[in-house]
MIDOSE-1310 file (N, C-alpha, C; in nm, 2 decimals, decimal comma, always signed):
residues 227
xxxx	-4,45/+4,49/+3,26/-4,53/+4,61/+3,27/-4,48/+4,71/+3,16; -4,35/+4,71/+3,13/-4,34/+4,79/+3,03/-4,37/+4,80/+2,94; -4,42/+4,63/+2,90/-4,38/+4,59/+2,75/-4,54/+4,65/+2,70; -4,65/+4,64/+2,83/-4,79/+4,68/+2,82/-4,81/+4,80/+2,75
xxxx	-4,74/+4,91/+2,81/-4,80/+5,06/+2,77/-4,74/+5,10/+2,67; -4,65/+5,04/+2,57/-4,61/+5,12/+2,46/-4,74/+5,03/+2,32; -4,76/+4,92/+2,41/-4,92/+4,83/+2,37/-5,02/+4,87/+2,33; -5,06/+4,95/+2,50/-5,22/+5,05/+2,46/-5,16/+5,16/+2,44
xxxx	-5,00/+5,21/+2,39/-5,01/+5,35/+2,32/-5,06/+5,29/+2,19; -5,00/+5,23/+2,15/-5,02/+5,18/+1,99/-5,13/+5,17/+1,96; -5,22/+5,13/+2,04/-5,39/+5,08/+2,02/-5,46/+5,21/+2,03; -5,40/+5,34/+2,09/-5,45/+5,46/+2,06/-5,43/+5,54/+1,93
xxxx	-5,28/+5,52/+1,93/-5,23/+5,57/+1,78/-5,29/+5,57/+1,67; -5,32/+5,38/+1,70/-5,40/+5,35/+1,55/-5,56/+5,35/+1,54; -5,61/+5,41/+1,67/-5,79/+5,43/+1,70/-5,79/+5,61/+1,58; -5,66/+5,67/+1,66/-5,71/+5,79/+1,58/-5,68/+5,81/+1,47
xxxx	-5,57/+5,70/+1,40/-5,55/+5,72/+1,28/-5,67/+5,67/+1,19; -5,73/+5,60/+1,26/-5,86/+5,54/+1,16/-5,96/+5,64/+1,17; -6,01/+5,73/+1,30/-6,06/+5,82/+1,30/-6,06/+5,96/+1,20; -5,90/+6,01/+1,19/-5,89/+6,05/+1,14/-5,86/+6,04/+0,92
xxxx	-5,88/+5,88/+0,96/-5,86/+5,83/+0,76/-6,02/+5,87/+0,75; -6,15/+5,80/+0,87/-6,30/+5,79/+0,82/-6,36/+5,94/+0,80; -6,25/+6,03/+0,86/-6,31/+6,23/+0,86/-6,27/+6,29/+0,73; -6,13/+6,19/+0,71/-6,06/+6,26/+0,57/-6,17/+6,18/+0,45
xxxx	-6,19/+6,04/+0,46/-6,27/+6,01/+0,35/-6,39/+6,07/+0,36; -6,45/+6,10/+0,48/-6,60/+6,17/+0,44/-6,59/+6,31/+0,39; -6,50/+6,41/+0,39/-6,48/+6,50/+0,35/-6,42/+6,46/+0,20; -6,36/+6,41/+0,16/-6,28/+6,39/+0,04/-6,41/+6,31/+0,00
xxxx	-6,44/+6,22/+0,01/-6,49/+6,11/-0,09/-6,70/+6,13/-0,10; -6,77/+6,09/-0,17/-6,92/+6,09/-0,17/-6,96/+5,98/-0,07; -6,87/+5,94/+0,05/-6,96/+5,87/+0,13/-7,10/+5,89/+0,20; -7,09/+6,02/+0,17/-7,24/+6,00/+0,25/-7,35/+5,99/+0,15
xxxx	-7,33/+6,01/+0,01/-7,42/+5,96/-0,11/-7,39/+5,81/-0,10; -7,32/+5,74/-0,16/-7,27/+5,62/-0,08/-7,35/+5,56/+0,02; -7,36/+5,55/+0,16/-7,46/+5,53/+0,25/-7,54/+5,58/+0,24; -7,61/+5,66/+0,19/-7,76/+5,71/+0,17/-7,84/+5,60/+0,05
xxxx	-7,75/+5,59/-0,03/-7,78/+5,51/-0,17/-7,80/+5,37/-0,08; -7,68/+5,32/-0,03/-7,70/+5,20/+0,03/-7,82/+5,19/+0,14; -7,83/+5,29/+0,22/-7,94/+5,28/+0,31/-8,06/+5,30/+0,24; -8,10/+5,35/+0,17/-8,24/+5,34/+0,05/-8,26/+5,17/+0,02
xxxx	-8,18/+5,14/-0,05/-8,17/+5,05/-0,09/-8,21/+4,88/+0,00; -8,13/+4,91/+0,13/-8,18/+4,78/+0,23/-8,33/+4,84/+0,28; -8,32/+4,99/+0,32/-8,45/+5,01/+0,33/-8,57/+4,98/+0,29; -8,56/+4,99/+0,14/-8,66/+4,97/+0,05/-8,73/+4,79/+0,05
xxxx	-8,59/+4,72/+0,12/-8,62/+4,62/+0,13/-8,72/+4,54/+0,25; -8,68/+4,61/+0,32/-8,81/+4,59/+0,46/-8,76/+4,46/+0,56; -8,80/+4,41/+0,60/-8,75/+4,32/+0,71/-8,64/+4,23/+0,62; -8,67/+4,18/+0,51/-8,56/+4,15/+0,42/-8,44/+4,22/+0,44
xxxx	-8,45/+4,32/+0,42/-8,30/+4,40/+0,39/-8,21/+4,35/+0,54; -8,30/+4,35/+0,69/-8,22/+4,33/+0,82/-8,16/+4,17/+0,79; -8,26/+4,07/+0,69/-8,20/+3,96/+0,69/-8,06/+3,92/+0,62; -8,06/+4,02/+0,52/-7,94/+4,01/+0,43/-7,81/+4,10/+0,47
xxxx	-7,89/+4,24/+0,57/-7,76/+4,27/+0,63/-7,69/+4,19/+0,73; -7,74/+4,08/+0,81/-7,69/+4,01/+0,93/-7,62/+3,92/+0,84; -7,68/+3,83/+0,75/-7,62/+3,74/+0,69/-7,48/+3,77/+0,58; -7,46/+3,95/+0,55/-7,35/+3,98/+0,49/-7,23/+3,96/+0,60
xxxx	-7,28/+4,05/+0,72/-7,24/+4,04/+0,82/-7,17/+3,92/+0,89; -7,23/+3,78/+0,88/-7,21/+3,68/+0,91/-7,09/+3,60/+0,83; -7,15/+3,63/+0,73/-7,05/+3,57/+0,56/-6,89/+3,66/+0,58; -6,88/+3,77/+0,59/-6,83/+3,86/+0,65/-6,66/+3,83/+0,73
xxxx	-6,75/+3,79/+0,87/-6,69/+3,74/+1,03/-6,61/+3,63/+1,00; -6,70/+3,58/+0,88/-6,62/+3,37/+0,91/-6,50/+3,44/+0,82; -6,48/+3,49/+0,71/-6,41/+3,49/+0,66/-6,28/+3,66/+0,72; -6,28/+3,64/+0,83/-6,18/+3,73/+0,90/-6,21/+3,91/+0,85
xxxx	-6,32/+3,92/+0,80/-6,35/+4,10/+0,75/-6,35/+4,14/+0,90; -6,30/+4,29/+1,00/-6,35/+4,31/+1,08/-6,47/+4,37/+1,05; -6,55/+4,33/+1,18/-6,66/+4,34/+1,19/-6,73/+4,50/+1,26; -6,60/+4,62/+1,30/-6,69/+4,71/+1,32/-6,73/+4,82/+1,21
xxxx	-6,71/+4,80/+1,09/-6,73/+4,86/+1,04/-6,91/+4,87/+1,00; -6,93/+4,69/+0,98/-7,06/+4,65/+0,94/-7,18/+4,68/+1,07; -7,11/+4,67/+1,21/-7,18/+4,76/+1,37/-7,20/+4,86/+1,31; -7,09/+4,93/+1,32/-7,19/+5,10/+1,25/-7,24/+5,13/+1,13
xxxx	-7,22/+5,06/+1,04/-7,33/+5,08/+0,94/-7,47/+5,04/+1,00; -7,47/+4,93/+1,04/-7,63/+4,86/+1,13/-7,68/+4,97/+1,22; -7,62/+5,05/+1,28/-7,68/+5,21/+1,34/-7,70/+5,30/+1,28; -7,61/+5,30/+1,16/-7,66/+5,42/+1,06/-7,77/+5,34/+0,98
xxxx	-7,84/+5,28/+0,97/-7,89/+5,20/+0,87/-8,01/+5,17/+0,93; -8,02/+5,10/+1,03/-8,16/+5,05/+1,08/-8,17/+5,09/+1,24; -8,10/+5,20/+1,28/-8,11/+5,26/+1,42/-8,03/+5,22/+1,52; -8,10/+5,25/+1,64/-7,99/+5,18/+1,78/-8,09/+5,05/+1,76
xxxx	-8,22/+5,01/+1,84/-8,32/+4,89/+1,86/-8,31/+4,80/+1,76; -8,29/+4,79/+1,61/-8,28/+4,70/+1,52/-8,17/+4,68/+1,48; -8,07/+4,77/+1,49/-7,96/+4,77/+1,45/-7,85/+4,71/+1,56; -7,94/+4,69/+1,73/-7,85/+4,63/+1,79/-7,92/+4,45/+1,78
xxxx	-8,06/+4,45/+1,73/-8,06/+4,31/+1,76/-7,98/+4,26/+1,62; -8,03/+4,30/+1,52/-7,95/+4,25/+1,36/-7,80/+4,23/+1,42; -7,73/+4,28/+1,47/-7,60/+4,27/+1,46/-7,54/+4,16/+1,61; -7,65/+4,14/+1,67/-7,63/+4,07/+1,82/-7,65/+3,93/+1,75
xxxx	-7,78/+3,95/+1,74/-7,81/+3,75/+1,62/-7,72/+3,75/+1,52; -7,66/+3,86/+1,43/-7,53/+3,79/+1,34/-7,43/+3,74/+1,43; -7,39/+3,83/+1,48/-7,27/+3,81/+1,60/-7,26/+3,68/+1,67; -7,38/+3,66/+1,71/-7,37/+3,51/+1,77/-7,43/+3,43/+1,73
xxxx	-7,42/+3,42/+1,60/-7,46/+3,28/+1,47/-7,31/+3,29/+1,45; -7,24/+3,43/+1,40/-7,08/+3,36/+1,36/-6,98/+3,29/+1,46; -7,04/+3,34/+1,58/-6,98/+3,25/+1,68/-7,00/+3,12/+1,69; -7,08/+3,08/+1,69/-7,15/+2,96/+1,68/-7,11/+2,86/+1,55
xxxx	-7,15/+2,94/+1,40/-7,06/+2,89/+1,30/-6,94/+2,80/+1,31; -6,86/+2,97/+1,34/-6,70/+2,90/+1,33/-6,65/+2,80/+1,45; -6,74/+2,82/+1,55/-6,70/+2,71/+1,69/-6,74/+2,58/+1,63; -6,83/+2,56/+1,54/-6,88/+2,42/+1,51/-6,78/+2,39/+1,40
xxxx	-6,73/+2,46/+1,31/-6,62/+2,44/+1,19/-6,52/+2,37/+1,27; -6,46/+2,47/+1,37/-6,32/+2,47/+1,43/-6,35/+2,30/+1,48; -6,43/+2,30/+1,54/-6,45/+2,15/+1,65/-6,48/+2,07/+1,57; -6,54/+2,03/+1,43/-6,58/+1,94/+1,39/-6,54/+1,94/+1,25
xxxx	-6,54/+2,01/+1,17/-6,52/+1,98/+1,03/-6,39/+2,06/+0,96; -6,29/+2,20/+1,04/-6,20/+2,22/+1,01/-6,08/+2,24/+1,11; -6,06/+2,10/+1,21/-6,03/+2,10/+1,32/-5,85/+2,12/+1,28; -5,81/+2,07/+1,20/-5,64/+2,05/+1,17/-5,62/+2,21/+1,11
xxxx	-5,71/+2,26/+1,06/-5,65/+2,40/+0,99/-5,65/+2,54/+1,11; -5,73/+2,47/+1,20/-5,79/+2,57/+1,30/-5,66/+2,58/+1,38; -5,64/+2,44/+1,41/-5,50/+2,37/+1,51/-5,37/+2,49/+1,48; -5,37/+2,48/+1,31/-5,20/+2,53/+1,29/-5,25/+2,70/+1,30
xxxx	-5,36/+2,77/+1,26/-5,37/+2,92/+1,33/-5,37/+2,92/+1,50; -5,38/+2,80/+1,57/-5,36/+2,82/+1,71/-5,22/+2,82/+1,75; -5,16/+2,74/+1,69/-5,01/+2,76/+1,69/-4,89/+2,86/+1,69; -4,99/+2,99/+1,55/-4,93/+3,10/+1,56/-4,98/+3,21/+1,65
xxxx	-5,11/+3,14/+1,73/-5,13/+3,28/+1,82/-5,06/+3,25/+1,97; -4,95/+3,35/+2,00/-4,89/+3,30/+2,15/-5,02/+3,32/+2,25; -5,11/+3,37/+2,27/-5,21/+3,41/+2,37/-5,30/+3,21/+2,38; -5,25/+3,20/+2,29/-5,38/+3,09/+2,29/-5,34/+3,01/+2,40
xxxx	-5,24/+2,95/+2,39/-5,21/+2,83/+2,50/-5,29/+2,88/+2,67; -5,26/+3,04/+2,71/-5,28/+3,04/+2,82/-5,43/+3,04/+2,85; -5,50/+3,12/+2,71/-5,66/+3,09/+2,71/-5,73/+2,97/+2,72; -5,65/+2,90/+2,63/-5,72/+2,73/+2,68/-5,70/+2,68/+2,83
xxxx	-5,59/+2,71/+2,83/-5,54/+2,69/+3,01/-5,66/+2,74/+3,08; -5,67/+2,87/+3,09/-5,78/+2,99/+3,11/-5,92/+2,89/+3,15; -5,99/+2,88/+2,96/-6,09/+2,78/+3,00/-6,13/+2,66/+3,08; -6,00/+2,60/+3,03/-5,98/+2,44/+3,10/-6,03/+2,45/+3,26
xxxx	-6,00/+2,54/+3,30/-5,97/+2,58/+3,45/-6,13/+2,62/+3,48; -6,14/+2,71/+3,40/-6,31/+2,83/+3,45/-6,40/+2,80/+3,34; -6,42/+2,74/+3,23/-6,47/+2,72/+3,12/-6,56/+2,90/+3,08; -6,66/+2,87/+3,06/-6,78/+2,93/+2,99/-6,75/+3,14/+3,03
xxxx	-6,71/+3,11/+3,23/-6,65/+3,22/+3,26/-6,59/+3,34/+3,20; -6,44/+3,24/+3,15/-6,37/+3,33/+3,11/-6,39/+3,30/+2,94; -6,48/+3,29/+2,89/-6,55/+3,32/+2,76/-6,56/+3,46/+2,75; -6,66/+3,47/+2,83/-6,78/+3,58/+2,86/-6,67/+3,71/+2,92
xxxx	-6,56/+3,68/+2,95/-6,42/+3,80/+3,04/-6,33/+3,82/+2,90; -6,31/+3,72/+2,82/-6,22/+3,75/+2,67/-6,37/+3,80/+2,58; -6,45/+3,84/+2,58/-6,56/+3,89/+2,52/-6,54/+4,03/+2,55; -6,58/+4,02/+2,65/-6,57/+4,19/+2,72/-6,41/+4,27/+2,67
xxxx	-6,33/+4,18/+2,71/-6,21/+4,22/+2,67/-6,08/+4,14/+2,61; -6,13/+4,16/+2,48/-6,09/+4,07/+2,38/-5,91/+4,01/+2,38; -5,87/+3,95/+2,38/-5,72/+3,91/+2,37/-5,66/+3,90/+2,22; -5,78/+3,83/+2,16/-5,76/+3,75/+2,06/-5,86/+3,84/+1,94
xxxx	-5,86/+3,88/+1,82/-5,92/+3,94/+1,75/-6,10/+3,84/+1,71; -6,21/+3,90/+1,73/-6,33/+3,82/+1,71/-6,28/+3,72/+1,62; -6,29/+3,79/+1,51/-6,33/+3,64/+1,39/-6,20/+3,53/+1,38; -6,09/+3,55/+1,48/-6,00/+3,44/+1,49/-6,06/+3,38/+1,61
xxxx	-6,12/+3,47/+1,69/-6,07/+3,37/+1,84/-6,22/+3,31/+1,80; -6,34/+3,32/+1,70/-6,45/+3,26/+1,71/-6,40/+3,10/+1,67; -6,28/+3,13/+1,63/-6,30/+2,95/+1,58/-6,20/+2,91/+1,68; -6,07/+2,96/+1,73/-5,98/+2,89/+1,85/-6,06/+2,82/+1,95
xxxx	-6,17/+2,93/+1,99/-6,29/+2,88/+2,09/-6,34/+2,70/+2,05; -6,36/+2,68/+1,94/-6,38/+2,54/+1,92/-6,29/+2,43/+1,94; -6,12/+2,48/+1,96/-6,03/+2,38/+2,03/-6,08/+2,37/+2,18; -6,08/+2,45/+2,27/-6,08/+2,44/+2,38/-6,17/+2,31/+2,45
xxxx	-6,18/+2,32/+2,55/-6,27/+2,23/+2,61/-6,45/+2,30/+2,67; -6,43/+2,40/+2,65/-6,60/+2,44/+2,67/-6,67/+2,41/+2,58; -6,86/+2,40/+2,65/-6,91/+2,32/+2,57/-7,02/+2,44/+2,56; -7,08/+2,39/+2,39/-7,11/+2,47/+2,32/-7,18/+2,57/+2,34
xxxx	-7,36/+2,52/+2,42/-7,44/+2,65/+2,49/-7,36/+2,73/+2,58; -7,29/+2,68/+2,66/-7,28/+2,76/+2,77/-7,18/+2,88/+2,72; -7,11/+2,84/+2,61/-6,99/+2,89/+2,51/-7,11/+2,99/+2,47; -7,21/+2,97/+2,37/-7,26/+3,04/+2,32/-7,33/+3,18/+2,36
xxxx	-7,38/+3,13/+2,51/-7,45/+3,24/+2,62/-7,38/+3,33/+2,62; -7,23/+3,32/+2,69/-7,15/+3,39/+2,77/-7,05/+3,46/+2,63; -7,04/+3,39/+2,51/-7,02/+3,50/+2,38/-7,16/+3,63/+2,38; -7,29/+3,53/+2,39/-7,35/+3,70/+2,35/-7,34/+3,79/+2,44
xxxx	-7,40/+3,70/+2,56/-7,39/+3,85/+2,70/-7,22/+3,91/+2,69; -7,15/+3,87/+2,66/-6,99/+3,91/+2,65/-6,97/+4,03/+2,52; -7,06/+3,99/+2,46/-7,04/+4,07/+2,34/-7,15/+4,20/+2,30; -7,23/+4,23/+2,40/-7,32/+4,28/+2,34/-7,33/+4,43/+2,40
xxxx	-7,26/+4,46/+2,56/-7,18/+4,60/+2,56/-7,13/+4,65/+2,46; -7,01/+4,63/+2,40/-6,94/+4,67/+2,30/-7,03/+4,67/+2,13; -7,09/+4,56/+2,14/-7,18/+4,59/+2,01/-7,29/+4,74/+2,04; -7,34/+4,74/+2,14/-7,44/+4,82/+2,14/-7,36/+4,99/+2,14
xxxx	-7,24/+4,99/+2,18/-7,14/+5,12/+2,14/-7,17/+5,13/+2,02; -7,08/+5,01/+1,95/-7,01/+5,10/+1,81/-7,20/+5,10/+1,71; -7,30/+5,06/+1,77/-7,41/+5,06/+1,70/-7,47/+5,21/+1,71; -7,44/+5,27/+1,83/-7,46/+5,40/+1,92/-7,39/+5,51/+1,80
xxxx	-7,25/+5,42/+1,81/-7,21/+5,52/+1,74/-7,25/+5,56/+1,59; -7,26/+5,43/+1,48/-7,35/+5,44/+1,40/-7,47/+5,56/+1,39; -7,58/+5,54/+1,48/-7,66/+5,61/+1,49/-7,64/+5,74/+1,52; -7,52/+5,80/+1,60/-7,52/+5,96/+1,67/-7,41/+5,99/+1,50
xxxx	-7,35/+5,91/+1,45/-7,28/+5,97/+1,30/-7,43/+6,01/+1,21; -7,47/+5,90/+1,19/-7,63/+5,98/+1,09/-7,63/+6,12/+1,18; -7,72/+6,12/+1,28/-7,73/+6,23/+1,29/-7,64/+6,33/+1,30; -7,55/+6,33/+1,30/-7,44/+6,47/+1,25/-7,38/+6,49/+1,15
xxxx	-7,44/+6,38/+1,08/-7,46/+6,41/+0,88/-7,57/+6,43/+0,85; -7,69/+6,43/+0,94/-7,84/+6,51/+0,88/-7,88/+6,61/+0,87; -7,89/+6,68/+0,78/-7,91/+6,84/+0,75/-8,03/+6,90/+0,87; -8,09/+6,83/+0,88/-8,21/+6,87/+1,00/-8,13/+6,93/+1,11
xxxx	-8,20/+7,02/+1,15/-8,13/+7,12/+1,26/-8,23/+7,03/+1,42; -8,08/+7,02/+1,49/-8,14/+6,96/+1,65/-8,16/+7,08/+1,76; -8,21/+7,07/+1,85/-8,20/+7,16/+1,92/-8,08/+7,16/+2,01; -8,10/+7,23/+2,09/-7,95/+7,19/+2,22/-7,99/+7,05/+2,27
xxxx	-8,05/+7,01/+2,32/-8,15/+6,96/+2,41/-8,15/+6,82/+2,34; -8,13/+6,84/+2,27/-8,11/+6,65/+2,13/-8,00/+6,64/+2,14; -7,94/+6,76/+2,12/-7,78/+6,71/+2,09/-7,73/+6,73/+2,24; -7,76/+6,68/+2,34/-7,71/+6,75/+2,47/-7,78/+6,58/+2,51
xxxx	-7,89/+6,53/+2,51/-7,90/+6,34/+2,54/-7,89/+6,25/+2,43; -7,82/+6,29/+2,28/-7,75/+6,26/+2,18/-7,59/+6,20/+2,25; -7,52/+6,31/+2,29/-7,41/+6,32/+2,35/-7,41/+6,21/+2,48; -7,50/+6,27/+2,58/-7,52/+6,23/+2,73/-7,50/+6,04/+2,68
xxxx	-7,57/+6,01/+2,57/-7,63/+5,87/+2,60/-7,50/+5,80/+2,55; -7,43/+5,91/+2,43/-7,29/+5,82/+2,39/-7,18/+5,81/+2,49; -7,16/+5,90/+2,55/-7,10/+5,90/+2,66/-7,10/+5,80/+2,82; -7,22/+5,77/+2,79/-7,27/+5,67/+2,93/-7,21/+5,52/+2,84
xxxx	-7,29/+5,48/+2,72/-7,27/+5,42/+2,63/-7,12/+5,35/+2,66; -7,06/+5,45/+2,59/-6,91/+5,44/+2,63/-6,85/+5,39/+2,74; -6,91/+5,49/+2,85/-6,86/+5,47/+2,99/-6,87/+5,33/+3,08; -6,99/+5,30/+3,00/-7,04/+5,16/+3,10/-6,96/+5,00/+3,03
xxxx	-6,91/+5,05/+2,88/-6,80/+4,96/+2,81/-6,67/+4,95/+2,88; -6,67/+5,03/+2,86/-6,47/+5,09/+2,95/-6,45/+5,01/+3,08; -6,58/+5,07/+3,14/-6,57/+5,01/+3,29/-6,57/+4,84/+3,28; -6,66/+4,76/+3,19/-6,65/+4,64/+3,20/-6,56/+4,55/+3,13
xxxx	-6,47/+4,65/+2,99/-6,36/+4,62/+3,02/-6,25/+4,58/+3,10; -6,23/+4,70/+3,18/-6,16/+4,74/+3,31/-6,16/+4,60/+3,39; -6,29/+4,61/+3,44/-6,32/+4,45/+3,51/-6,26/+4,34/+3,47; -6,33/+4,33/+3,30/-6,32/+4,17/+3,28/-6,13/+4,18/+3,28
xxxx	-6,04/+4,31/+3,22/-5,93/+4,28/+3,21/-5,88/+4,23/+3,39; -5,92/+4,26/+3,46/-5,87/+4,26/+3,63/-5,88/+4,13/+3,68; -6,06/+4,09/+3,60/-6,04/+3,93/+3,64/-5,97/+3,85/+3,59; -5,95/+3,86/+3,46/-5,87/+3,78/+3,41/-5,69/+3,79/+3,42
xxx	-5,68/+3,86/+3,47/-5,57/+3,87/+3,56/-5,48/+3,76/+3,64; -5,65/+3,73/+3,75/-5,62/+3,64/+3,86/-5,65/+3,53/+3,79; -5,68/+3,50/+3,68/-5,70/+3,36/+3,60/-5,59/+3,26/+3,64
């Protein structure tokens, strides 16, 4: 228990230090010419542009980029509704991807990054036991960082659909946040004046948003407990 909480202090430490680098570079730097330029630009492209952002997105994941930076751009960029499906179908093509690499064609390289993660042995344990289950419980509440544990997932013994289901519904609370969030940043870099009343179920919806993540965190961390 002890070794936990100096754990999730650290994981706060470094939430606000990134918070506080993305306020210093929007003040310091032209990012918001920057994403305006870029948002023109996919824009202009039309249903095209959603296909090349998922597929950057995708190209992205396999090769270990974290992935929430490219969530909130997909909310600043093509909204909450398009911006959560574009990022839900990347999300679970790279899952799918790297589970088919890992299991089939880069099975020995996959092997020796399992070796250096101590979490893994107990997760395979984990599946072996509940399979598809505790997929969908390390989703919610990740152990293992996405774009590593997408390929670990291909040592184990679960089989592939049921792997693939319980990755999206696993994954798609948390995507629909940081997509949220995306979208409530545009609008607090949009010169247009909101009323109270915008910015009052602007707020209300990020907040719930939030709240209904946390909570199924909470959970999936509890059940996976009793694993």
């Amino acid at each position: 228990m002890t070794k936990k909480k100096p754990a999730g202090a650290a994981k706060w430490i470094a939430f606000g230090v990134v918070a506080v680098g993305l306020f210093l570079a929007w003040r310091l730097l032209p990012v918001k010419d920057w994403l305006e330029g870029f948002q023109d630009w996919i824009s202009g492209l039309g249903p095209l542009g959603g296909l090349l952002y998922g597929l950057a997105y995708i190209a992205a994941a396999l090769l270990f980029v974290p992935g929430a930076i490219l969530t909130l751009g997909a909310g600043f960029i093509f909204g909450l509704g398009w911006g959560l499906v574009i990022v839900s179908l990347a999300s679970t093509a790279t899952a799918a991807l790297a589970f088919l690499i890992a299991r089939y064609a880069a099975r020995e390289r996959v092997e020796k990054l399992a070796r250096k993660n101590e979490k893994f042995a107990a997760v395979d344990k984990a599946i072996g036991k509940n399979g598809w289950k505790v997929v969908g419980l390390l989703r919610l509440s990740p152990l293992i960082p996405f774009s590593l544990s997408n390929y670990l997932y291909g040592l184990t013994s679960v089989r592939f659909l049921p792997y693939l289901a319980a990755s999206w519904a696993g994954m798609l609370p948390g995507t629909l946040l940081y997509v949220y969030l995306g979208v409530a940043g545009k609008s607090v870099g949009e010169k247009s004046e909101r009323s109270p009343w915008e910015w009052a179920l602007l707020g209300a919806g990020l907040l719930a948003t939030a709240a209904v993540t946390v909570l199924l965190t909470r959970v999936a961390k509890k059940e996976l407990k009793g694993k």
